[in-house]
C-alpha positions, 0 to 999 in steps of 0.5 A, spaced: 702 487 420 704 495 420 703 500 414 711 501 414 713 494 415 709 492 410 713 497 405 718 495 409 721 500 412 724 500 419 724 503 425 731 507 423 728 509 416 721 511 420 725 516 424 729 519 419 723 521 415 720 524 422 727 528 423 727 530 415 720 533 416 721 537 423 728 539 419 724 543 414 718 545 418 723 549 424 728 551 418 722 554 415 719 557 421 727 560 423 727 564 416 720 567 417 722 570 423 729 572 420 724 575 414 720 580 419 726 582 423 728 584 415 735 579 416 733 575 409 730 578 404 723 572 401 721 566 404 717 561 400 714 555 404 714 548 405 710 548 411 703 543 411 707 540 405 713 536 409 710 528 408 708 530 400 715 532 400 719 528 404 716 521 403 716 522 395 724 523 396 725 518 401 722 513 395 728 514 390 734 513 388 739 518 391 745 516 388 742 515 381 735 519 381 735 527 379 731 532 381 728 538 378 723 542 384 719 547 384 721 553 389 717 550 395 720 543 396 725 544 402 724 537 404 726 534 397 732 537 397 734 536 404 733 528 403 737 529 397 742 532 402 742 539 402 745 541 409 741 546 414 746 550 413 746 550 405 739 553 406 740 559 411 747 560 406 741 560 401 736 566 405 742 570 407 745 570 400 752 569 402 757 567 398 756 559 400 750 558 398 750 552 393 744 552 389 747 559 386 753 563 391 747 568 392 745 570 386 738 566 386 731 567 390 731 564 396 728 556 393 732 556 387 734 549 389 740 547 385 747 543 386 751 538 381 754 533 387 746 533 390 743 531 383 739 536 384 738 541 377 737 548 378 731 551 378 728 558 375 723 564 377 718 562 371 713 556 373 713 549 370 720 550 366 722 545 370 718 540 368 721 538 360 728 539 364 727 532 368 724 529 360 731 531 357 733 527 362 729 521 363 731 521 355 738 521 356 737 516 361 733 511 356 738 513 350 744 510 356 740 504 358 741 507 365 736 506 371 736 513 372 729 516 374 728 523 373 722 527 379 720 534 378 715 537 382 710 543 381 704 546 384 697 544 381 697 552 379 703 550 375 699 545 370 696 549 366 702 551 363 705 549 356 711 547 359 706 541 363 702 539 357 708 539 351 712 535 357 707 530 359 706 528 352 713 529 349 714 522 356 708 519 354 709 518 347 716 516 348 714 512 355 721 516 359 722 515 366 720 520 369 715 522 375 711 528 374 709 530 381 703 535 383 703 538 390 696 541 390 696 545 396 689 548 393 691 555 391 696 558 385 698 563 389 691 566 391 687 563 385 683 556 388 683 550 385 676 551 382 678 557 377 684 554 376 682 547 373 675 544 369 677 537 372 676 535 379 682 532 380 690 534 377 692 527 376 685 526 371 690 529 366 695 523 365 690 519 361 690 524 355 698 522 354 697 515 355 700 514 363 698 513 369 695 518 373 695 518 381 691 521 387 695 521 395 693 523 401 699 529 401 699 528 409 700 521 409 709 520 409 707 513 408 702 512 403 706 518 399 712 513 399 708 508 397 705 510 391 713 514 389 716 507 390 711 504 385 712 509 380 719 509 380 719 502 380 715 502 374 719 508 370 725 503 372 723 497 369 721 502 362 714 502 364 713 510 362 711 516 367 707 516 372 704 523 375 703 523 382 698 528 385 698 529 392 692 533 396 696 538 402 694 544 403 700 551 404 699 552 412 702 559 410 701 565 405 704 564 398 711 567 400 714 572 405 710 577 400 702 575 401 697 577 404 693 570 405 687 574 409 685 576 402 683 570 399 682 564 405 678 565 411 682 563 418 677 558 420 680 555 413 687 554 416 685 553 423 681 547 420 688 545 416 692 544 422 688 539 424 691 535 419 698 537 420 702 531 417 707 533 422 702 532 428 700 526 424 706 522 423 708 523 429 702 520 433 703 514 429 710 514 431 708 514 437 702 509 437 707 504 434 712 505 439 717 507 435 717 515 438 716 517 445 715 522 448 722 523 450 724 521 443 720 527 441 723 531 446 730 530 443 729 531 436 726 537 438 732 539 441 737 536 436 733 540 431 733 546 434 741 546 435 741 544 428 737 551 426 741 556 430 747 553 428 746 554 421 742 561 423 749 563 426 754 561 421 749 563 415 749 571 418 756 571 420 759 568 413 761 574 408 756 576 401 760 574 395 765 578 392 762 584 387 768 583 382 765 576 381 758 579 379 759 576 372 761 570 374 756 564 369 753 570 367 760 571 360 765 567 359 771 567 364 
């Protein structure tokens, strides 16, 4: 039996989780290029963390489950259902963009109709937001699972620690969910943590901690569904560490040759969880190389089409500048 017929899935939810991934990689690739034509003014990447993203998403429950992200995860948020064009109205800051009507940084991720709960520019703030949550969600006896991300540099705040414990203590449903790309902007990993792995935490407030292979969509939905079935059941958090690696520069603003070597990164995209995916796909015969062409061609339709509207569509309107600033 195959890996994803074991989980369950089939060939439609597989080719779903494919065009989630390309989506984000060829959307993300777009405002690089619109970044350094001086069209938009910051990008913050997902590219080389798509499976990591994709696949955690994909294991929840979209209609019952919230979302508090960290700035990198454009893959969440399309699963959640935030559209290509929401994204580019988001990097031109047009009046449109849903996470804030062009008041936040490009990766301030937010929406009430997508469950998705608005995100800041400090670190970790995130993270005791999906703990309220998940109390309220316990206080309701609802099913609802609360998901945060963060990246590894991320858990060395206080947010991390007093949340965790606060969830671990009270056995909260809620998934805690580190996507460790090896650098807190230019600091590795081995400056950033005395322990070898993230998830080694999780004992010392009393829940599980556990590692996946962040290139890997299949195994990343795995180990997602079991900790949201768990959280369901009143089982207690889970922190999820997913091992990927950030295929770019922190953020349109970094120089990565500063800090990493790009033998490095050249190495690292022999593990593209694209590249990955997709040969598995196509070993399974659930792609094939005409599939793969038309996703191309579909996605890429998809991105010059959001591209095109997002640079046509108007700023928002200065008399509105206070607006969820004061009282109206």
């Amino acid at each position: 039996m195959s890996k994803h017929e074991q989980l369950g899935l089939n060939k439609d939810q597989l080719l779903e989780m494919y065009d989630y991934m390309l989506l984000a990689r060829r959307l993300d690739e777009r405002q690089w290029l619109l970044n350094r034509a001086g069209k938009v003014p910051f990008v913050i990447s997902c590219q080389g963390q798509e499976a990591a993203q994709v696949g955690a998403a994909y294991a929840l429950n979209r209609e019952q489950d919230y979302a508090c992200p960290y700035y990198r995860d454009l893959g969440v948020v399309l699963v959640f259902g935030q559209t290509p064009r929401d994204t580019m109205m988001a990097a031109f800051a047009k009046a449109d963009d849903p996470n804030s009507g062009g008041r936040q940084m490009p990766g301030h991720f937010g929406g009430k109709k997508y469950r998705i709960v608005t995100g800041s520019s400090p670190v970790a703030t995130q993270v005791p937001h999906a703990v309220g949550i998940a109390l309220a969600a316990k206080m309701r006896r609802e099913e609802t699972v609360a998901f945060t991300s963060l990246g590894e540099g991320s858990t060395n705040q206080g947010d991390f620690h007093e949340a965790c414990n606060f969830a671990g203590v009270h056995k909260l449903p809620v998934i805690f969910y580190v996507e460790n790309n090896k650098y807190a902007i230019s600091v590795p990993l081995n400056k950033q943590i005395a322990v070898e792995n993230v998830a080694d935490r999780a004992i010392g407030y009393g829940f599980p901690g556990v590692i996946v292979d962040g290139n890997d969509v299949l195994e990343v939905y795995r180990v997602f569904k079991e900790a949201r079935e768990r959280a369901a059941k009143g089982d207690g958090p889970t922190l999820i560490e997913a091992k990927t690696y950030r295929l770019v520069p922190h953020s349109s603003d970094d120089d990565d040759r500063s800090y990493r070597t790009r033998e490095e990164v050249e190495e690292a995209k022999k593990n593209d969880p694209i590249l990955k995916y997709r040969e598995y796909l196509l070993q399974e015969g659930i792609l094939t190389e005409e599939l793969v062409q038309a996703y191309e061609e579909r996605v890429m339709k998809e991105v010059n089409e959001a591209t095109e509207a997002a640079e046509n569509a108007p700023y928002p309107d200065p008399e509105t500048v206070t607006r969820h600033v004061y009282a109206e």
